[in-house]
C-alpha positions in Angstrom: 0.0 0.0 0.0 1.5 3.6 -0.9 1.7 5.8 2.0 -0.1 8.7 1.8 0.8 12.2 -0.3 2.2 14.8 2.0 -0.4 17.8 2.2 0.2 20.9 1.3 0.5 23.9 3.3 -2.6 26.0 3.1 -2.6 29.0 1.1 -4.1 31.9 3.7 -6.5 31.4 6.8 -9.2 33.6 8.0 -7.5 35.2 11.1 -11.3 35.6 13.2 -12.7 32.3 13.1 -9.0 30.9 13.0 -8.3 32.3 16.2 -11.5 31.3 17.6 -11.0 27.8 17.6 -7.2 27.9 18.0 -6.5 26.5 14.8 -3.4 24.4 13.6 -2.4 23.9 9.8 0.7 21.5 8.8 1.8 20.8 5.4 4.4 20.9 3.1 5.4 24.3 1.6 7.5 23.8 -2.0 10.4 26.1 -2.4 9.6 26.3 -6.3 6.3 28.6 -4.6 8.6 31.0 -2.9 9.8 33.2 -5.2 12.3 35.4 -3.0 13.6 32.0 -1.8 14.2 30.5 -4.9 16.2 33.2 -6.0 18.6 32.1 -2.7 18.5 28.5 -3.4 20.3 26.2 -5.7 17.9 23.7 -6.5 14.1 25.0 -5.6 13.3 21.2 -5.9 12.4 20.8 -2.6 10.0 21.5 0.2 9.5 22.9 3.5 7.8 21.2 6.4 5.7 23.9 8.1 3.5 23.9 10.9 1.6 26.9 12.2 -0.9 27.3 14.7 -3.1 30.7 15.2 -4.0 31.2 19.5 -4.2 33.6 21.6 -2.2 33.1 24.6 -2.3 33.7 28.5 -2.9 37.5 28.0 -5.5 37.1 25.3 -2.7 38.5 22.7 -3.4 36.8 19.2 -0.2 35.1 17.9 1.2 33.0 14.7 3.2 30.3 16.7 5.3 27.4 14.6 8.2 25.8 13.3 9.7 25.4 9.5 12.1 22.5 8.8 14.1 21.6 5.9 17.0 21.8 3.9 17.8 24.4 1.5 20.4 24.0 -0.8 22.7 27.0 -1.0 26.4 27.7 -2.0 29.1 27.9 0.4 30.7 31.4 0.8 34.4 30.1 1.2 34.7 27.5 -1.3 31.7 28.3 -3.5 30.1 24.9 -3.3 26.8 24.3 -3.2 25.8 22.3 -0.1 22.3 21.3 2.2 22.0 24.0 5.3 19.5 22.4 7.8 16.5 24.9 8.7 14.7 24.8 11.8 13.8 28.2 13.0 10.8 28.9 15.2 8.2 31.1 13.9 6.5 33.7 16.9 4.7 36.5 15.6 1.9 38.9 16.9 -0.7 39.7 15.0 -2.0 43.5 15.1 -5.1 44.9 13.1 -3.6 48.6 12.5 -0.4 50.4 11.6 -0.8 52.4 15.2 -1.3 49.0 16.9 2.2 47.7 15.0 4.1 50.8 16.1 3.1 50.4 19.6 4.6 46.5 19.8 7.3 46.7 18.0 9.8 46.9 20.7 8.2 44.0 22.8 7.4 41.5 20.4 7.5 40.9 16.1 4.3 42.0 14.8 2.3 40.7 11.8 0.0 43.0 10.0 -3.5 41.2 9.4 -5.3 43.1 6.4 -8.9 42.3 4.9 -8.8 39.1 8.2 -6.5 37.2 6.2 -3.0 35.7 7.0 -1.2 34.8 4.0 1.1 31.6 4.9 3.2 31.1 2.5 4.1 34.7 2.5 5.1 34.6 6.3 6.9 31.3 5.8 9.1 32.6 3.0 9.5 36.6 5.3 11.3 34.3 8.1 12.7 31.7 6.2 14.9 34.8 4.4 15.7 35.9 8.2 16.9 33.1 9.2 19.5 32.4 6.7 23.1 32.8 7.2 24.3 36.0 5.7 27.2 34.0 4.2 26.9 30.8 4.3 29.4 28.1 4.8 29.5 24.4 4.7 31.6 22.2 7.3 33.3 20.2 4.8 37.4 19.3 5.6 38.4 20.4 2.3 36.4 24.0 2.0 38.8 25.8 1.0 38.9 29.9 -0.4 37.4 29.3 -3.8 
């Protein structure tokens, strides 16, 4: 028996009724959708494994809570080869309703911008997978060496 395909990653969620019922959403995310990404990436071939869950926690603040694993492939800095850097970054985002509301939480917490009651996945996957590449990445080989 073949195992099951993978789902994808939602597109968007209505942030309201999302939030009422704490939803989660899980799914693979491929990097061939990320267009920013891609343009990082040696070989868009691949996917992401994202999982996301809209709450609101102890204090009744609404937040985008998750993880995104994977590999991307991306060339090495020093010896210019491409090579798989392992992602796992924790996602942990605010959501606010207005521009005044983002000012004002800026310097406690990351905010996230909900227009029209919609979060757009895929665009917030790709925003923090960007920030949490290396700047300059480099692979752990023996022989990287100055390319």
């Amino acid at each position: 028996m073949n195992e099951p395909a993978k789902r994808l990653l939602p597109l968007h969620a209505k942030v309201s009724s999302a939030l009422t019922r704490e939803a989660s959403y899980e799914g693979l995310l491929p990097i061939a959708r990320l267009e920013r990404l891609r343009d990082v990436t040696t070989d868009a071939d691949g996917a992401l494994q994202v999982e996301l869950q809209l709450r609101r926690d102890k204090t009744r603040i609404p937040k985008l809570e998750g993880r995104v694993r994977g590999g991307l492939s991306v060339v090495c800095q020093r010896c210019l080869r491409p090579f798989v850097w392992p992602l796992d970054t924790a996602i942990d985002l605010r959501l606010v309703f207005n521009e005044e509301e983002e000012s004002r939480v800026l310097k406690d917490s990351e905010p996230l911008l909900i227009e029209d009651d919609q979060v757009m996945f895929h665009a917030v996957v790709e925003e923090e997978v960007l920030l949490a590449l290396p700047y300059a990445p480099r692979c752990e080989r023996e022989d990287c060496e100055p390319g």
